[in-house]
N, C-alpha and C positions, 0 to 999 in steps of 0.2 A: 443417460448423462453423457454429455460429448468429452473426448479427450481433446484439451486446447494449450495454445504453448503460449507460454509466459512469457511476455513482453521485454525484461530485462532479461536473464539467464535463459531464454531458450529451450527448458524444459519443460516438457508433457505434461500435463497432471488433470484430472478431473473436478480438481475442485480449486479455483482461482478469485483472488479477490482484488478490490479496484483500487486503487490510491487513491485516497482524496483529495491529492492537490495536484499532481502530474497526469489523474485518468487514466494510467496503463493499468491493465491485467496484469496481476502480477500472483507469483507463487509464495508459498511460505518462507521459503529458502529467500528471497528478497524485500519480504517487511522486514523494515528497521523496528517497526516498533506497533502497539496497537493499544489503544484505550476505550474502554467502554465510557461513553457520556450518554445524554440524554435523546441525546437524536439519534442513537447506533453505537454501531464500531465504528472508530475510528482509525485508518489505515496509513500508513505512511512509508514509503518504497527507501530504500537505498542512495539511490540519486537526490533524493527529494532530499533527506536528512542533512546533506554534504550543504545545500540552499540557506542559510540564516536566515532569509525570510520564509521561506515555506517551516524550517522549523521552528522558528517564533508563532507561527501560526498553529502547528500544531499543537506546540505547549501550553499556549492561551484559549483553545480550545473549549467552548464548554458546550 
């Protein structure tokens, strides 16, 4: 497993997961938030959250 650095906060981690609506790698310490629906997890960054339409979109989410 490679060690890779997160896209907002710049920190190392092993295990990174993608934003759904911005596409960055991002670390724990920078999802705003995460819902399980039926197509996955659903992921969403910091920056992303501050967007009213990205999170309109996430909330409408199914």
């Amino acid at each position: 497993m490679a060690i890779e650095t997160c896209e907002l906060t710049g920190t190392q981690s092993a295990k990174l997961v993608k934003c759904n609506y911005c596409s960055k790698k991002i670390c724990m310490a920078a999802v705003k938030s995460q819902k399980r629906k039926e197509v996955g997890i659903r992921y969403i960054c910091k920056t992303c959250w501050c967007s009213m339409a990205k999170r309109g979109a996430y909330k409408s989410a199914k």
